[in-house]
C-alpha positions, -999 to +999 in steps of 0.1 A: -479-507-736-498-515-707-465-507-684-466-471-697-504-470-691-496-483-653-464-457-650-490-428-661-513-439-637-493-444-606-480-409-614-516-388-615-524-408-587-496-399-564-505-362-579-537-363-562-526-380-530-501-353-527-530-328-534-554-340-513-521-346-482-514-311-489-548-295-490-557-314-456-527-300-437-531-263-449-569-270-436-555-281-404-528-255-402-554-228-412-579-243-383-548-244-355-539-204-368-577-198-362-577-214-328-545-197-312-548-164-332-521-162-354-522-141-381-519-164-419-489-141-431-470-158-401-477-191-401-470-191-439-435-174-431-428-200-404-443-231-405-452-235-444-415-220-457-404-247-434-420-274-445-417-264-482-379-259-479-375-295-464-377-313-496-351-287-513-325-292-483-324-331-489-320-323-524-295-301-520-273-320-496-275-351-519-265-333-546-232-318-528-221-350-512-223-370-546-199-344-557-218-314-575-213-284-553-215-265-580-252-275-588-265-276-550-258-235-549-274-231-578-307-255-568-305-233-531-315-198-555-330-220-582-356-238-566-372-212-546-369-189-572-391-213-602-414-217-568-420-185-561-417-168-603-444-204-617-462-208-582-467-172-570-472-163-604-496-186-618-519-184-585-520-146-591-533-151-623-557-175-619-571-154-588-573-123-610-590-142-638-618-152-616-625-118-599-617-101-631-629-071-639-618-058-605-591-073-604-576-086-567-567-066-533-537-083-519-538-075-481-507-058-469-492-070-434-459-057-418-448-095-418-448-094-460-421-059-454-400-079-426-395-114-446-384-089-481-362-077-464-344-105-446-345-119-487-334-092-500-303-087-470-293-127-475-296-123-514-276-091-516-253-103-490-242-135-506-237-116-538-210-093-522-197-122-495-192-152-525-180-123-548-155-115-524-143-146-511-137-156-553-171-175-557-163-199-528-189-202-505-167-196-471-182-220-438-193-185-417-215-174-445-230-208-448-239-209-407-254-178-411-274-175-439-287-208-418 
């Protein structure tokens, strides 16, 4: 009983170290986009995609060499897809909840146009490239979608 009480612990507490980590380096990287003028729609295509899409690659690459191919393509579409369907979608929400009735102005940027269509290109582009090559991922595809 009091090892489950311990294992529920540990895990809300490494919940809200991981909050308060991650809260602390979007202040820093919001501070360092301040200071050398960067707009927050490119640091969040560049530097935050990268650093979210770390912990998926290790995944990824763990789960292909212990012998699931199969299951590392579908976590490459999977994950980001649950991050950006649960996370985009649930921040939305909440944002529009709290300035509702007006609802909320999402700022358009050129940057938002350019990195939909680079998705949209590598998404549509692997449907016709692993549809053609009969659902095997060929090596030149792989080096470029990188």
């Amino acid at each position: 009983e009091e090892q489950k009480l311990a294992v529920v612990v540990a895990f809300m507490m490494s919940v809200c170290w991981i909050s308060f980590i991650a809260g602390e380096l979007l202040g820093c990287l919001a501070a360092l986009g301040v200071i050398l003028k960067l707009s927050p729609a490119l640091l969040g295509l560049t530097v935050l995609a990268w650093g979210n899409s770390i912990g998926d690659l290790v995944a990824d690459v763990a789960v292909a060499k212990a012998g699931q191919p199969a299951m590392a393509m579908a976590g490459c579409y999977a994950g980001p897809m649950f991050n950006m369907l649960i996370g985009l979608g649930l921040a939305l929400v909440m944002r529009t909840a709290h300035s509702y009735p007006s609802g909320y102005y999402l700022h358009f940027h050129m940057s938002i146009v350019v990195a939909f269509g680079f998705l949209f290109l590598s998404l549509l582009g692997s449907l016709f490239v692993i549809t053609w090559s009969r659902f095997q991922v060929p090596r030149f595809w792989g080096f470029f979608l990188i």
